[in-house]
C-alpha atoms as a printed R data frame, in Angstrom:
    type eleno elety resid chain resno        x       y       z
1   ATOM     1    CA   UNK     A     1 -113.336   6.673   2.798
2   ATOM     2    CA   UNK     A     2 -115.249   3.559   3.983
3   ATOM     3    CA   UNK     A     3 -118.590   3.331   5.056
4   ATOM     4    CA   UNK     A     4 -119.410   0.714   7.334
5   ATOM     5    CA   UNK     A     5 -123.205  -0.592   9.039
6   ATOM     6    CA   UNK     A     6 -122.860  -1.212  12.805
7   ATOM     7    CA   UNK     A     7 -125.421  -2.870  14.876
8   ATOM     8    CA   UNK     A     8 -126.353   0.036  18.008
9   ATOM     9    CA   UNK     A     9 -124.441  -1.211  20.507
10  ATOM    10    CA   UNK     A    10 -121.027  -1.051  17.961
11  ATOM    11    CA   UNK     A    11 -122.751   2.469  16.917
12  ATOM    12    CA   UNK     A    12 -122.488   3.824  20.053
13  ATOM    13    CA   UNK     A    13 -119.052   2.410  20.776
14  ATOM    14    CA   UNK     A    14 -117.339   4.049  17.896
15  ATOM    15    CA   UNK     A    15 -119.352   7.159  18.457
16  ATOM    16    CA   UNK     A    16 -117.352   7.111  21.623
17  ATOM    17    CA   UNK     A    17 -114.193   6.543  19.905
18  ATOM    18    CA   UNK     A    18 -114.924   9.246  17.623
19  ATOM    19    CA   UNK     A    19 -116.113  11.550  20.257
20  ATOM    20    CA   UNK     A    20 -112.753  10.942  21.910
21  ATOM    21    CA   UNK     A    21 -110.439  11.706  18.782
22  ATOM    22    CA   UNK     A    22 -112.395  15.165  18.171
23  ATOM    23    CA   UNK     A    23 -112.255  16.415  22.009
24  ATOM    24    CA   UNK     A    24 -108.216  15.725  21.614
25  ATOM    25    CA   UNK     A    25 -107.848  16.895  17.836
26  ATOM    26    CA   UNK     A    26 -110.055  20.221  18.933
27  ATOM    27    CA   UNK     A    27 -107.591  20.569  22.267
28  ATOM    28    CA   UNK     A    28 -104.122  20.119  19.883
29  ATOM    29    CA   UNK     A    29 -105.274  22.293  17.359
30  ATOM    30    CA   UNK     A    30 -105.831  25.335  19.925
31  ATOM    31    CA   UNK     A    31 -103.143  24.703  21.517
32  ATOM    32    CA   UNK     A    32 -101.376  24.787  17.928
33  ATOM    33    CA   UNK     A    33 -102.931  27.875  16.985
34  ATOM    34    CA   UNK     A    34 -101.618  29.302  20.654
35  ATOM    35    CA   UNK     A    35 -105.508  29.695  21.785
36  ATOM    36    CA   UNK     A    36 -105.545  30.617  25.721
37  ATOM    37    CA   UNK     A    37 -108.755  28.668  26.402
38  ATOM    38    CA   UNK     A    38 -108.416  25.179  24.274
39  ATOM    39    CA   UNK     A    39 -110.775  24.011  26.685
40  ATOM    40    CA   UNK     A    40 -113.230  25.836  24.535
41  ATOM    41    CA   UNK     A    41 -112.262  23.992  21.706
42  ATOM    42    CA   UNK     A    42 -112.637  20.386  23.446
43  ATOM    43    CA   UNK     A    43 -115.679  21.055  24.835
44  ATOM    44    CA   UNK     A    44 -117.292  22.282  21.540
45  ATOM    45    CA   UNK     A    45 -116.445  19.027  19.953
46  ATOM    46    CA   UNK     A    46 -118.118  16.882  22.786
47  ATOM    47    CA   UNK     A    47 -121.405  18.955  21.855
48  ATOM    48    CA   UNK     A    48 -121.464  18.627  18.334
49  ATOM    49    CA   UNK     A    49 -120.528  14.847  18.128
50  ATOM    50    CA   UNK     A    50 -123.288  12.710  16.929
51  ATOM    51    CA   UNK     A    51 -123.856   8.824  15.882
52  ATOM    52    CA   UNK     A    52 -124.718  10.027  12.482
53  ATOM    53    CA   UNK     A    53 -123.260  12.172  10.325
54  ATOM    54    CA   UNK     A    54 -126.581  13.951   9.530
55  ATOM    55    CA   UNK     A    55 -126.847  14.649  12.693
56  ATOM    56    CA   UNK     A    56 -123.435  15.816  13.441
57  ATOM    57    CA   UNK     A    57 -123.536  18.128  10.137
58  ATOM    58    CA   UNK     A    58 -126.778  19.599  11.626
59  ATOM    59    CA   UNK     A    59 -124.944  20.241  15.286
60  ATOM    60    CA   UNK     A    60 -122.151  21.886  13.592
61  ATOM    61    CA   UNK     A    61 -123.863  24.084  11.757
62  ATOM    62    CA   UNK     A    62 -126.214  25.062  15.006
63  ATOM    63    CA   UNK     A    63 -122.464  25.388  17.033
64  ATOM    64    CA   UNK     A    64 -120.858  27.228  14.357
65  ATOM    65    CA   UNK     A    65 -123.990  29.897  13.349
66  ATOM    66    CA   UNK     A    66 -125.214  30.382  16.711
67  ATOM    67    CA   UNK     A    67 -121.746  31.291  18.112
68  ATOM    68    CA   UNK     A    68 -120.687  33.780  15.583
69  ATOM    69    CA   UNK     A    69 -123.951  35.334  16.153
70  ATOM    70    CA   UNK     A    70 -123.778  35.433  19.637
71  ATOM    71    CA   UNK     A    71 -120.551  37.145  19.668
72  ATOM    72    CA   UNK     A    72 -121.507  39.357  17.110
73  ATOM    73    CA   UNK     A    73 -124.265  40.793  19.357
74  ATOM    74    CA   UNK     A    74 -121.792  40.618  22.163
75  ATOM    75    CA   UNK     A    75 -119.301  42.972  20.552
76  ATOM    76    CA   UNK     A    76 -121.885  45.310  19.594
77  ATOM    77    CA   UNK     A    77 -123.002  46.017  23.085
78  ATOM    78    CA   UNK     A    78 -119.376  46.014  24.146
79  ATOM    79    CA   UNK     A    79 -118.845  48.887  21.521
80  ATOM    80    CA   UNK     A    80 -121.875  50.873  22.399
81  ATOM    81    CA   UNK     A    81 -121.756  50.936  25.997
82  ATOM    82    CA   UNK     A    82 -119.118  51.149  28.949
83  ATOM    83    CA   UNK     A    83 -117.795  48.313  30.951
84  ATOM    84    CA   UNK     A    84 -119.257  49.654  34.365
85  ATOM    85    CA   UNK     A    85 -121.471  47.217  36.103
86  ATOM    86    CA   UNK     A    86 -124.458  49.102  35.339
87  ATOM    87    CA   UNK     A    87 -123.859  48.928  31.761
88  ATOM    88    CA   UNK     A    88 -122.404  45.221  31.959
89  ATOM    89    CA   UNK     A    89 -125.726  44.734  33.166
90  ATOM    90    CA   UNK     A    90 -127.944  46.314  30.596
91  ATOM    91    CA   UNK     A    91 -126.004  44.471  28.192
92  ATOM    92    CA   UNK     A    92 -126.404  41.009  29.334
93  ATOM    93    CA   UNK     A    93 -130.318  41.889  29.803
94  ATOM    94    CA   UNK     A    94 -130.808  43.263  26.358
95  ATOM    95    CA   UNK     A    95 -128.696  41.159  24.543
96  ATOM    96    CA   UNK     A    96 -129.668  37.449  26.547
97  ATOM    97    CA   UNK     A    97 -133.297  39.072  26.469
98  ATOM    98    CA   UNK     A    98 -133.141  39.804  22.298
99  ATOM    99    CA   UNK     A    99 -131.213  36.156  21.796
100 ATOM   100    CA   UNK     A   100 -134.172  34.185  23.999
101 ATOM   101    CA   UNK     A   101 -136.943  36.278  21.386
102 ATOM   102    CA   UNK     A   102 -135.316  35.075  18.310
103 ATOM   103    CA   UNK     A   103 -135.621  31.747  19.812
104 ATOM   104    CA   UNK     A   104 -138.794  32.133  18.230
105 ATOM   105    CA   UNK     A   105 -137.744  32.255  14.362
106 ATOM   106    CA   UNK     A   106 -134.702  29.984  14.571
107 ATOM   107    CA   UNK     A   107 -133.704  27.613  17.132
108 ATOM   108    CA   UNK     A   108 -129.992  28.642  16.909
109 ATOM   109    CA   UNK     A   109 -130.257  31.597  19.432
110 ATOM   110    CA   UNK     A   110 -130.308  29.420  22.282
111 ATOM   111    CA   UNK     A   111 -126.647  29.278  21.370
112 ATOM   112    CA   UNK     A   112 -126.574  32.942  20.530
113 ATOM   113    CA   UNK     A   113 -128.021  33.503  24.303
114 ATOM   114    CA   UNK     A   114 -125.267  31.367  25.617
115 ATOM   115    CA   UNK     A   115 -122.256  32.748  23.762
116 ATOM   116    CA   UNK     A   116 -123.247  36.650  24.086
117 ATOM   117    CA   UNK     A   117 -123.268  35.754  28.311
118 ATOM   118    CA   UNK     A   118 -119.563  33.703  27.806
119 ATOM   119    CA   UNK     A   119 -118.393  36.654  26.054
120 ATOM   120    CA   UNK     A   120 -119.804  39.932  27.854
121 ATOM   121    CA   UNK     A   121 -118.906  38.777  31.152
122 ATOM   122    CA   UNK     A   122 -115.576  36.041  31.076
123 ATOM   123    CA   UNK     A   123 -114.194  39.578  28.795
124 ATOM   124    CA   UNK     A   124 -114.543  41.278  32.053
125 ATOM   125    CA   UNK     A   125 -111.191  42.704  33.059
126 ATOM   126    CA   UNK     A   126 -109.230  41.738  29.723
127 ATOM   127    CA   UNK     A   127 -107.570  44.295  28.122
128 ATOM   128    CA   UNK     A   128 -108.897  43.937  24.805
129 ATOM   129    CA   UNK     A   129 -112.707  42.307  25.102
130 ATOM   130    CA   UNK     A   130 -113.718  42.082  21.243
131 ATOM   131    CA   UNK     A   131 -110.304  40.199  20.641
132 ATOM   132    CA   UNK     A   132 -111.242  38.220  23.645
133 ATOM   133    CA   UNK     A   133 -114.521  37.408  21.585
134 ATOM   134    CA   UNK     A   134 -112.708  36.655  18.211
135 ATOM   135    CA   UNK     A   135 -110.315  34.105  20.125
136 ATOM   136    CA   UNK     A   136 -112.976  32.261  21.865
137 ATOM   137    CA   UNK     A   137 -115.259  32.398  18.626
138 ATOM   138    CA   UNK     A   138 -112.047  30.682  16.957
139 ATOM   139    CA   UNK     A   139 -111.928  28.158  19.635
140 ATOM   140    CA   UNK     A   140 -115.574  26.961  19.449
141 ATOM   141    CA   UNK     A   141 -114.584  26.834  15.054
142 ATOM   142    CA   UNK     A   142 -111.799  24.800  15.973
143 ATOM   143    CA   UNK     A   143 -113.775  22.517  18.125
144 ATOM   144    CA   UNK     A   144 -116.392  22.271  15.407
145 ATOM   145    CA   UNK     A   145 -114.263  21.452  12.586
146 ATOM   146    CA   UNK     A   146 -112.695  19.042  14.568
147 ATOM   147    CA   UNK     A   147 -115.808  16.995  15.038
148 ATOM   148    CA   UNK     A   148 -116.968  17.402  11.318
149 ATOM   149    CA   UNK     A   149 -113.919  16.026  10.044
150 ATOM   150    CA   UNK     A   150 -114.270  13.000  12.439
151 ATOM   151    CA   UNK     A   151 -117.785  12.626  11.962
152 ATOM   152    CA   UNK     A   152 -117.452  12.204   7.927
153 ATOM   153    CA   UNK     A   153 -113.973  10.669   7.770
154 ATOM   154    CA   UNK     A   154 -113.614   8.164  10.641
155 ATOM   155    CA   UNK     A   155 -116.135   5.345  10.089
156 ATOM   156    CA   UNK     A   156 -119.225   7.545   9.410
157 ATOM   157    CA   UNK     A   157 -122.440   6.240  10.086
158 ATOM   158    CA   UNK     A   158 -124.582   7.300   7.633
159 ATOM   159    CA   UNK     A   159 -128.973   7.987   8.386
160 ATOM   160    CA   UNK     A   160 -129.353   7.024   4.674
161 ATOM   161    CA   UNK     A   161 -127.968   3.961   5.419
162 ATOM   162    CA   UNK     A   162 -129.686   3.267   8.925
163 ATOM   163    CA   UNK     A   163 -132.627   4.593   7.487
164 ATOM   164    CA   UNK     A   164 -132.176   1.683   4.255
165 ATOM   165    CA   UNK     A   165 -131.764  -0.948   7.178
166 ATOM   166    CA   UNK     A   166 -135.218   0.419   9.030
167 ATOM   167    CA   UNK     A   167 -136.881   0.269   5.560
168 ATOM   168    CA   UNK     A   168 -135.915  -3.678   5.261
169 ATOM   169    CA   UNK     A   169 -137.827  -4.207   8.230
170 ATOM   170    CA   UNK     A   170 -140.829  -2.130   8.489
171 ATOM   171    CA   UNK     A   171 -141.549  -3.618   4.856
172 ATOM   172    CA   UNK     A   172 -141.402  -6.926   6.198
173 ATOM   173    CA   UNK     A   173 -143.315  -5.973   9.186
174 ATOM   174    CA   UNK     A   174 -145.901  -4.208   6.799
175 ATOM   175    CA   UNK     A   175 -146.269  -7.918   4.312
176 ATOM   176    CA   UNK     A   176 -146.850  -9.742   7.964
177 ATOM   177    CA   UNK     A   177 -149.603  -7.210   9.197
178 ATOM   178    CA   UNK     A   178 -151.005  -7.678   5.536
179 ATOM   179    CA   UNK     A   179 -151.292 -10.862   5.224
180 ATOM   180    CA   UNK     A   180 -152.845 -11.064   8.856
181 ATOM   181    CA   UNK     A   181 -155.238  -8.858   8.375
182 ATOM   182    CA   UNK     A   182 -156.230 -10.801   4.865
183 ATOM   183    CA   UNK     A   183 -156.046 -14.095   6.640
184 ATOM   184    CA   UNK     A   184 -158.297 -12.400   9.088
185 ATOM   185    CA   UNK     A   185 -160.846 -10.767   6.919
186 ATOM   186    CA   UNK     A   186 -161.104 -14.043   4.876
187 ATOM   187    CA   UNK     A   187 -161.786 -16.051   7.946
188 ATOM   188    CA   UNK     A   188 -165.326 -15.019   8.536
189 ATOM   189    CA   UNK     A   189 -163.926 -11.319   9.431
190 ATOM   190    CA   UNK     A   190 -162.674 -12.407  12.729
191 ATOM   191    CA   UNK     A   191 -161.537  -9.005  14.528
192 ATOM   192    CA   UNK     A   192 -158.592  -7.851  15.376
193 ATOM   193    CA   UNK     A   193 -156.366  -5.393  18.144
194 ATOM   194    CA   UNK     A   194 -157.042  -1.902  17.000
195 ATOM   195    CA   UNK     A   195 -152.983  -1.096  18.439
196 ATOM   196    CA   UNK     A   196 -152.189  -4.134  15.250
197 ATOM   197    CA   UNK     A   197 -150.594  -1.403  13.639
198 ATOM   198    CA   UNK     A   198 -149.079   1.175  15.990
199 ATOM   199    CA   UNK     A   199 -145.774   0.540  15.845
200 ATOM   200    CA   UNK     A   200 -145.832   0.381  12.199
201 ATOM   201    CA   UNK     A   201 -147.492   3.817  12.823
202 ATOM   202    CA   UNK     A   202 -145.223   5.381  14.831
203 ATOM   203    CA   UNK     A   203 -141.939   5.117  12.511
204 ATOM   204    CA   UNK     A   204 -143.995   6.443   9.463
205 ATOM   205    CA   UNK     A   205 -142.746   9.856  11.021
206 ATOM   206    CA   UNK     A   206 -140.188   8.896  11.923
207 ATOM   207    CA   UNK     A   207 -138.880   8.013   8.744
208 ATOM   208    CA   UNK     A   208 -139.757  10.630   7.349
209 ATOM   209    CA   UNK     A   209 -137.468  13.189   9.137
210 ATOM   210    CA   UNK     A   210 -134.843  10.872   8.929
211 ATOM   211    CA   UNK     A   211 -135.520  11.581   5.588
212 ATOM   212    CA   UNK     A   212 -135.149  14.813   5.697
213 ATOM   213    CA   UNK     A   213 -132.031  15.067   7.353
214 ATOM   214    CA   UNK     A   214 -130.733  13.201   4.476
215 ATOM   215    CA   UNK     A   215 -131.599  15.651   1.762
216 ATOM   216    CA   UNK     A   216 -131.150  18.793   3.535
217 ATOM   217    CA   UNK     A   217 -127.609  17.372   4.982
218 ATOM   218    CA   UNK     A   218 -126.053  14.151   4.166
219 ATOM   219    CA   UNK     A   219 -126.623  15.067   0.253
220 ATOM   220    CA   UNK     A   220 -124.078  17.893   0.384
221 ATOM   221    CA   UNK     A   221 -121.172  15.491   1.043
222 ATOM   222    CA   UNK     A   222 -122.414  11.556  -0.655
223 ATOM   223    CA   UNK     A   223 -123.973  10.847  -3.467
224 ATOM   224    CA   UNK     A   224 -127.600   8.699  -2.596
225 ATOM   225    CA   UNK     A   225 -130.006   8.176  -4.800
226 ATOM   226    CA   UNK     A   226 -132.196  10.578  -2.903
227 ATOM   227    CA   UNK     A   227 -135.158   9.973  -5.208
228 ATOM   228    CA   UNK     A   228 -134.991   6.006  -4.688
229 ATOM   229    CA   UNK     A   229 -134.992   6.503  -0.930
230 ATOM   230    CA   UNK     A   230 -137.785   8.868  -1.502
231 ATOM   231    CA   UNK     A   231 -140.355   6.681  -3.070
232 ATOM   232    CA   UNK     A   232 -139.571   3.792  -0.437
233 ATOM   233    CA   UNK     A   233 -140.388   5.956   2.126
234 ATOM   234    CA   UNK     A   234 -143.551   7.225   0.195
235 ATOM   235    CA   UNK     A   235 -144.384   4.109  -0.478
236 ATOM   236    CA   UNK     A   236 -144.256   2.526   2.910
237 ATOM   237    CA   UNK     A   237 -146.575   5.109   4.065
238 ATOM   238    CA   UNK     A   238 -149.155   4.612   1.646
239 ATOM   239    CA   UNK     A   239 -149.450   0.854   1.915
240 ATOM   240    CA   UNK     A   240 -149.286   1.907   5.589
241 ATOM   241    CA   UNK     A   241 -152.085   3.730   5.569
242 ATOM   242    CA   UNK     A   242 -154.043   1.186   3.252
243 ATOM   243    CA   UNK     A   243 -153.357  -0.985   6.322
244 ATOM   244    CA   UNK     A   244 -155.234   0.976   8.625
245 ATOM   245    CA   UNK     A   245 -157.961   1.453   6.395
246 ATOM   246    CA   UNK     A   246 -158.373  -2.123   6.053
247 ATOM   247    CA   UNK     A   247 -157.999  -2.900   9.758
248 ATOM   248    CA   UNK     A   248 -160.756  -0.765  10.508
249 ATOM   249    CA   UNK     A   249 -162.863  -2.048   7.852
250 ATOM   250    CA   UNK     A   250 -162.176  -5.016   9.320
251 ATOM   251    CA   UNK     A   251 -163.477  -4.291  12.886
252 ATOM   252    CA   UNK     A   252 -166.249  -1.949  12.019
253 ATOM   253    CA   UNK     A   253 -168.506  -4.411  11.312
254 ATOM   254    CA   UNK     A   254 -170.072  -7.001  13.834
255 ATOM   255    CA   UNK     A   255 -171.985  -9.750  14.072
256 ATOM   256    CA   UNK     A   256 -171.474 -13.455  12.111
257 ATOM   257    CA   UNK     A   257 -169.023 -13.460   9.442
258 ATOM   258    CA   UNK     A   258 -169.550 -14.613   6.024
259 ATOM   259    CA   UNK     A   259 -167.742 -16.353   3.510
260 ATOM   260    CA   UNK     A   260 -165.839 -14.643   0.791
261 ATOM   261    CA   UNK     A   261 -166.445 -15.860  -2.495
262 ATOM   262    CA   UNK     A   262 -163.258 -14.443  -3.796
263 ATOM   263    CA   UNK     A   263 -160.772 -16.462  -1.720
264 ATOM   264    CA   UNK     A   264 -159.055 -17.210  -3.612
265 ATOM   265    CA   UNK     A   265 -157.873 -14.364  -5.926
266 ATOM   266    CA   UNK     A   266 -157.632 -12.102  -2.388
267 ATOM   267    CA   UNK     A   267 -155.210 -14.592  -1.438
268 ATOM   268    CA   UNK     A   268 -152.988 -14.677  -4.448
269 ATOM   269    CA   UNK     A   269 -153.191 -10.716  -4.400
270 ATOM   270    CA   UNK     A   270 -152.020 -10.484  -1.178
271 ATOM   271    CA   UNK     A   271 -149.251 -12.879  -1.444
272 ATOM   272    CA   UNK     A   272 -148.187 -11.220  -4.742
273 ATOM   273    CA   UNK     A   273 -148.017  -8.252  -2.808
274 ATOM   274    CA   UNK     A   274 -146.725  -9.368   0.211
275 ATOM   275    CA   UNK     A   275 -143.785 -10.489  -1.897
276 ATOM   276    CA   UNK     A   276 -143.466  -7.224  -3.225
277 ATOM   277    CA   UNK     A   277 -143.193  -5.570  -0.465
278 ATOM   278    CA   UNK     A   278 -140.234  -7.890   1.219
279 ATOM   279    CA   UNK     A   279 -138.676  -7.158  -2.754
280 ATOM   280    CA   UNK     A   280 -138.626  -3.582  -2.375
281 ATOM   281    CA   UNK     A   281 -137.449  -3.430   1.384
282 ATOM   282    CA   UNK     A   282 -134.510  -5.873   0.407
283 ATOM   283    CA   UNK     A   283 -133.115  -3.265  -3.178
284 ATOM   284    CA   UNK     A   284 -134.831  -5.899  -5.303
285 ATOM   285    CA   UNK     A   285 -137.282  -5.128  -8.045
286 ATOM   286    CA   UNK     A   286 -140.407  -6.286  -7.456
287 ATOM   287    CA   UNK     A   287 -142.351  -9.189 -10.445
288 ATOM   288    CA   UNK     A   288 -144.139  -6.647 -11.907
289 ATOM   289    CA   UNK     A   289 -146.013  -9.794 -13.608
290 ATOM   290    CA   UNK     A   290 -147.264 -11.414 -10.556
291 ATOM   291    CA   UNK     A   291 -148.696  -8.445  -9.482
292 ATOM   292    CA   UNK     A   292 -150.807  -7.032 -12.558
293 ATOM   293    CA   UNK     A   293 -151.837 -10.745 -12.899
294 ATOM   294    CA   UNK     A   294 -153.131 -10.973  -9.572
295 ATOM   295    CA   UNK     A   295 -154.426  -7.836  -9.835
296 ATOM   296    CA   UNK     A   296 -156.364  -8.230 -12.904
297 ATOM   297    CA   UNK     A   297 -157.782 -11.558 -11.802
298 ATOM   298    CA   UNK     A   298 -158.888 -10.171  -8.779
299 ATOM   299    CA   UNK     A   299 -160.777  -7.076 -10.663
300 ATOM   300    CA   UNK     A   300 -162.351  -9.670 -13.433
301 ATOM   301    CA   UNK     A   301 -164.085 -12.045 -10.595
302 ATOM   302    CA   UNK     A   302 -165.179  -8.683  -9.220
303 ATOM   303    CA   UNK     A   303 -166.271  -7.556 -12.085
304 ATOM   304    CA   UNK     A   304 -168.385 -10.739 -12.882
305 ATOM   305    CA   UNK     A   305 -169.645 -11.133  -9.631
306 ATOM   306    CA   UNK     A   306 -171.474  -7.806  -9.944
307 ATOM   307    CA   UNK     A   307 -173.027  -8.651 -13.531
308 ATOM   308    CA   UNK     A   308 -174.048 -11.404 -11.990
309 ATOM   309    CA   UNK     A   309 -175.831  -9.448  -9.311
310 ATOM   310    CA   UNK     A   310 -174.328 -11.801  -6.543
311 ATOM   311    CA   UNK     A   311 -173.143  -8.525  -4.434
312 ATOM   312    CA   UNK     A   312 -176.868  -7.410  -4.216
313 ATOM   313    CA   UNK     A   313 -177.531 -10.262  -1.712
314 ATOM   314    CA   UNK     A   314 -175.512  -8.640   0.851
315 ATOM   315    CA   UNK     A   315 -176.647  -6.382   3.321
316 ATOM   316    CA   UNK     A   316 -175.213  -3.287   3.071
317 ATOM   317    CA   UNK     A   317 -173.126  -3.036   6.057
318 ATOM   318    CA   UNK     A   318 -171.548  -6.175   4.783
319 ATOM   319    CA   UNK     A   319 -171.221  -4.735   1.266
320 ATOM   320    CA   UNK     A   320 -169.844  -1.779   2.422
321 ATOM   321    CA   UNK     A   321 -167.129  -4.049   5.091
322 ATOM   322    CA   UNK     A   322 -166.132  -5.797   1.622
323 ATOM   323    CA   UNK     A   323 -165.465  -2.988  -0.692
324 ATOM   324    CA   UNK     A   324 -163.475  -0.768   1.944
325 ATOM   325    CA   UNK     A   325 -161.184  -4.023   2.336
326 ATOM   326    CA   UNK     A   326 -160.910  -4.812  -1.095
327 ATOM   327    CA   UNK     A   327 -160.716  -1.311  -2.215
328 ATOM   328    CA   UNK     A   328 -157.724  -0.556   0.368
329 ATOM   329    CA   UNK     A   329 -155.977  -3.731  -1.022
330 ATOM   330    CA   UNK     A   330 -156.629  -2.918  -4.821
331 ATOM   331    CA   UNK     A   331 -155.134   0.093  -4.308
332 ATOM   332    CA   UNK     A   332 -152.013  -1.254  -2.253
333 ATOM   333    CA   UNK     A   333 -151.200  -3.162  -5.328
334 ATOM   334    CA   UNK     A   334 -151.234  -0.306  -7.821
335 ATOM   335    CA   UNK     A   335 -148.982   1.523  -5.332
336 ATOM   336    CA   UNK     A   336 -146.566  -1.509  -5.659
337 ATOM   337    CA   UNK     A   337 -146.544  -1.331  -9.286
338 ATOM   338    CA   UNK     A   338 -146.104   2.634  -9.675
339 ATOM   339    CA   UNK     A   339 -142.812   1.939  -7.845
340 ATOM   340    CA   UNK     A   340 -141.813  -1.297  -9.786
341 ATOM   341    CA   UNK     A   341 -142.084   0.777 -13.281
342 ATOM   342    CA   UNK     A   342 -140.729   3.866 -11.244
343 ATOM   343    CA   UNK     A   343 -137.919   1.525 -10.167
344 ATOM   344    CA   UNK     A   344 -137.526  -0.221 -14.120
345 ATOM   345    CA   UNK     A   345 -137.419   3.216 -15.273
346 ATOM   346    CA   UNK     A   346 -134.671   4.552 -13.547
347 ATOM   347    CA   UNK     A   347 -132.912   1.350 -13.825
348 ATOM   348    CA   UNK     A   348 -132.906   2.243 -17.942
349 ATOM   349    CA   UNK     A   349 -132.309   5.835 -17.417
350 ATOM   350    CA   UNK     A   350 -128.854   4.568 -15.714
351 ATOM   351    CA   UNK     A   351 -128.178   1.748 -18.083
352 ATOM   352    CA   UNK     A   352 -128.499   4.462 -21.475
């Protein structure tokens, strides 16, 4: 089995493909399996089709489980009570009614709701309803296994590897908002957008579910580093956050600007981390070298500076603008390193 990386526009191209196998593979195999209503089959395939196959394992699933249960509940209330309209009735109510209030613990009784009402009423008239149940229960299986077998074995799109490609960018993204925001702060603290780092906001989330699908889902059927993916992800949103921290330091303060006297060691610690970053989003590891040596320089001037008592001739809103900053860049750099020896680490656990 191959895996392959598609831009979107391919993505959604073979995921039409794909989505076109399953629908006929679901159809054949009722009609192999002599299922009256193959249709059922087909259809169930369309639904459960995703790009990914996280996605499409997590579709499946909420097909497969909220089916059975559906016509579970369905043959209980055609067991219990009579098949006049009255009682037809009372079953669809209580049944629809109990399916829509477990909606409320687990999302999968929407489909619950919708199966028990295919089954109580389209059983109307047949001669035997709770085979009438089984059958289109094995229909809506057919349909789903249909589309899982497509989805994993007919170029599957992987989130752990569309969430690897997103990585790669928002790191590179996050080294260009750094280094503005250090050019910025060292140019007489000249202000900028608060919305600077939105976007870079917004797919910290997003991320993180995609995450999540990956480990609750994709694990069961590749084997991913899940722990490698993990940090990067943890790690983008902490120097993410250090970002915002800094970008409101570097607003909150107004007024002239002043020159910083440590230039030049914030500017080798931000390109030695800059360069990190862009290492870890492209599976390199990052100079661990560069980066305690730029650290350490930048903590000795600081260091000095205070015995010397030149930090006391700030005032202290400008004190305070300088440490937040500085602070929120020290500490993007130790981040950067826990992952580096993180990374080293499990690079020797491998190689023993």
């Amino acid at each position: 089995m191959l895996r392959f990386k598609f831009s979107s526009q391919k993505a959604h191209l073979i995921h039409g493909i794909k989505t076109g196998i399953a629908a006929v593979l679901a159809y054949y195999a009722a009609d192999l399996f002599d299922l009256k209503y193959g249709y059922w089959a087909a259809l169930s395939a369309v639904i459960v089709m995703q790009i990914n196959v996280a996605d499409s394992i997590k579709m499946c699933w909420y097909r497969f489980s909220g089916t059975a249960i559906g016509a579970f509940i369905a043959i209980i209330f055609m067991v219990i009570l009579p098949p006049t309209p009255l009682m037809t009735v009372l079953s669809l109510f209580l049944s629809v009614g109990f399916c829509a209030y477990m909606t409320r613990y687990n999302n999968r009784y929407k489909m619950a709701a919708i199966t028990t009402t295919i089954v109580l009423l389209a059983s109307l008239g047949e001669p035997d309803r709770i085979q009438f149940g089984i059958f289109r229960v094995l229909e809506i299986s057919l349909g789903v296994a249909s589309a899982f077998l497509t989805s994993i074995s007919i170029y599957p799109v992987r989130a752990a590897e569309a969430l690897k490609e997103d990585l790669f960018k928002q790191f590179s993204e996050c080294a260009d908002n750094y280094e503005t925001l250090m050019d910025c702060f060292l140019h007489k603290q000249s202000g900028l957008s608060p919305s600077l780092l939105d976007s870079t906001n917004a797919k910290m989330a997003k991320n993180r579910e995609i995450y999540s699908k990956v480990i609750r889902l994709e694990s069961l059927l590749y084997m991913e580093n899940t722990e490698l993916l993990g940090m990067k992800v943890e790690i983008l949103e902490d120097c993410a956050s250090h970002l915002r921290s800094m970008l409101n330091a570097l607003n909150n303060v107004h007024g002239e600007g002043y020159d910083i006297i440590m230039k030049d060691e914030l500017t080798a610690l931000a390109k030695a981390s800059s360069k990190a970053m862009r290492a870890i989003g492209s599976k390199r590891i990052p100079d661990e070298n560069s980066l305690q040596l730029a650290l350490d320089r930048a903590q000795k001037r600081l260091e000095k500076l205070r015995n010397e008592g030149v930090t006391k001739r700030f005032y202290l809103q400008k004190l305070v603008q300088f440490f937040a900053f500085y602070h929120s860049a020290e500490f993007i750099c130790k981040e950067l390193l826990r992952y580096t020896r993180e990374r080293k680490r499990i690079k020797n656990i491998r190689k023993n």
